[in-house]
N, C-alpha and C positions, 0 to 999 in steps of 0.2 A: 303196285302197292307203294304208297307214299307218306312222309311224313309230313306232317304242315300245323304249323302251332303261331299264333299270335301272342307278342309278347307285352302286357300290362304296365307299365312304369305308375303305379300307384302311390307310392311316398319316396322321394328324395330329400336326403337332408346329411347333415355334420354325422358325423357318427356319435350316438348317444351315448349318456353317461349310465342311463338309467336300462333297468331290464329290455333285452329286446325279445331274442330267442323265446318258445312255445317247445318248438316239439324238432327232432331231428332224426334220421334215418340213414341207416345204409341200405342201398340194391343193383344189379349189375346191370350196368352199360353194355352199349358196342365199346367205351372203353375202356373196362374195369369197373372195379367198383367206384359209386357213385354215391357221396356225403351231400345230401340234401339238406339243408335249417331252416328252419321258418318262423317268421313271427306269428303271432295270429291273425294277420290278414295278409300275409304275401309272404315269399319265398327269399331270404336274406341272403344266402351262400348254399354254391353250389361247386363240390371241389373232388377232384378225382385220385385218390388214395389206395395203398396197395394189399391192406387190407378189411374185413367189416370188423376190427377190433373198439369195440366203444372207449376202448382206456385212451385209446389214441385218438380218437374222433373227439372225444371230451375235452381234452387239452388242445387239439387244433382249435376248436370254436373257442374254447375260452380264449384262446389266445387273440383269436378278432372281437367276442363279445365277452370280456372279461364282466361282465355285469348277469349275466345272463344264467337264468334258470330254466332247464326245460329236461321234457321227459322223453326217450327214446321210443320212435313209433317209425318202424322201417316201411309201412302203409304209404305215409308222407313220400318217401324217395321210392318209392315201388310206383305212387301214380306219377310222378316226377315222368319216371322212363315211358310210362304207355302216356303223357301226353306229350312228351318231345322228339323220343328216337321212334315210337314204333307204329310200324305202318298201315295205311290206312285204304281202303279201297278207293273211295272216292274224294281225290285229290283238291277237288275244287268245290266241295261242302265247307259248312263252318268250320272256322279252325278250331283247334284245342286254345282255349285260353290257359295262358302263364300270368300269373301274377308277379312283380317280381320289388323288393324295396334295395332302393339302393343308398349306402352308408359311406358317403366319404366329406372332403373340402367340395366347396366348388366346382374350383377347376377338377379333381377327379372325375365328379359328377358330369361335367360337360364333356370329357374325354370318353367316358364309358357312354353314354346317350350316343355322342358321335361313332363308337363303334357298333351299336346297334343300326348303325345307317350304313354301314357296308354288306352290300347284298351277299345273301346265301351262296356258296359255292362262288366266292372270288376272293379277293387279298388286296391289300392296303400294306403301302410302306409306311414306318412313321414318320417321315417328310412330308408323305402326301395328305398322312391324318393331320397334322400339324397346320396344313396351313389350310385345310378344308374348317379347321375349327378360326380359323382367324389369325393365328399364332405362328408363322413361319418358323421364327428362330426360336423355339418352344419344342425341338424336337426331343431333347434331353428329356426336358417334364414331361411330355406328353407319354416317352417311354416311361417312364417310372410310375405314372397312370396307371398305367396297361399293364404294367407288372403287379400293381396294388389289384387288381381287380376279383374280387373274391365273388363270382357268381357266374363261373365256368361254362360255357357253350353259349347260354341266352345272353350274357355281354361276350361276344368273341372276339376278342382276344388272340384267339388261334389263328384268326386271318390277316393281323399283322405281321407282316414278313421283313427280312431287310432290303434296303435300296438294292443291292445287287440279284435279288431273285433267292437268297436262301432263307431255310425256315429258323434259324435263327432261334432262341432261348424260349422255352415256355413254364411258365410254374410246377407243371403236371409233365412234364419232360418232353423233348422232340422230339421223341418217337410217337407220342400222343396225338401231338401238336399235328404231324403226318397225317395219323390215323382218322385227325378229325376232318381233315381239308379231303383227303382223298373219299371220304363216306359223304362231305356233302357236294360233291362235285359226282359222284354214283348218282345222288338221289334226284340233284339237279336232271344231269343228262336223261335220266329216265320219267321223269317230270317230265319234260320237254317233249319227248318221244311222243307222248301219249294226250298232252293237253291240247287243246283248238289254239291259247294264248300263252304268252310266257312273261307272267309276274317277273317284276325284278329280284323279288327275296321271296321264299318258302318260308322263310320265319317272317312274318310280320309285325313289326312295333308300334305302338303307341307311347303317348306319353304326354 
């Protein structure tokens, strides 16, 4: 039983002034609970919180979309988890499509797309993201990218490690950070076990 999801990069751009947010949800992960938002046609921010209190989920998002009006609908992050974490008999059928919008500069924009290119169940230093994007001596900014990045597991984020092999700081804390490297390196290996071929990533992007 497997999970396999295709990831949508449908609008990128500056982050807006004007309303974005629609609708926003809490529901439980493999890690913790899980604050899904969404525009009306794709999935904004996705960020992992300790608990479903809306007072608190209300001012984190205002805090990224200060502009933003939308209604609580835990529907939205309840199908969030059955098309990303939860598993699927047949591994090699269509994937779940993700839609996903993404809101930064640029260069953010290009730093998060290039982490969606590091395959499922492996790790990236930011040295080596840095100069896979062009930018060697960029490893500064490219960190702080990665730190800005507000749409949890489908930009991961979590598979950026340090140069010397530790896991190093995460938004959502490093015990998470663990929890999520160790779950997709599970899913991989048993992906493996069981397929004729072996995809480079379980998540698939477009864009």
């Amino acid at each position: 039983m497997y999970p396999v999801f295709e990831i949508n990069v449908i609008q990128s751009t500056e982050t807006p002034r004007e309303r974005v947010l629609s609708e926003a949800g809490h529901s439980a992960s493999p890690f913790g609970v899980v604050l899904v938002a969404r525009s009306s046609e794709a999935i904004a921010h996705v960020s992992f919180v300790d608990t479903k209190d809306r007072q608190s989920g209300f001012e984190l998002l205002n805090a990224e979309f200060p502009h933003s009006e939308f209604l609580w609908n835990d529907r939205i992050a309840d199908n969030f988890v059955a098309n990303v974490f939860k598993d699927r008999a047949d591994p090699l059928g269509p994937p779940n499509r993700v839609d996903i919008s993404l809101y930064g500069t640029v260069f953010q924009i290009s730093v998060w797309k290039e982490l969606m290119c590091v395959p499922f169940g492996t790790t990236v230093s930011y040295s080596r993201l840095a100069e896979s994007l062009g930018r060697p001596t960029a490893t500064r900014a490219v960190a702080s990218a990665v730190a800005r990045n507000r749409i949890g597991f489908l930009v991961p984020c979590h598979r950026v490690i340090r140069e010397n092999g530790e896991i190093g700081e995460f938004r959502w804390g490093s015990d998470r950070k663990r929890q999520m490297l160790d779950w997709e390196n599970k899913h991989r290996e048993s992906f493996f076990e069981k397929a004729d071929s072996s995809p480079q990533s379980l998540a698939l992007m477009k864009h």
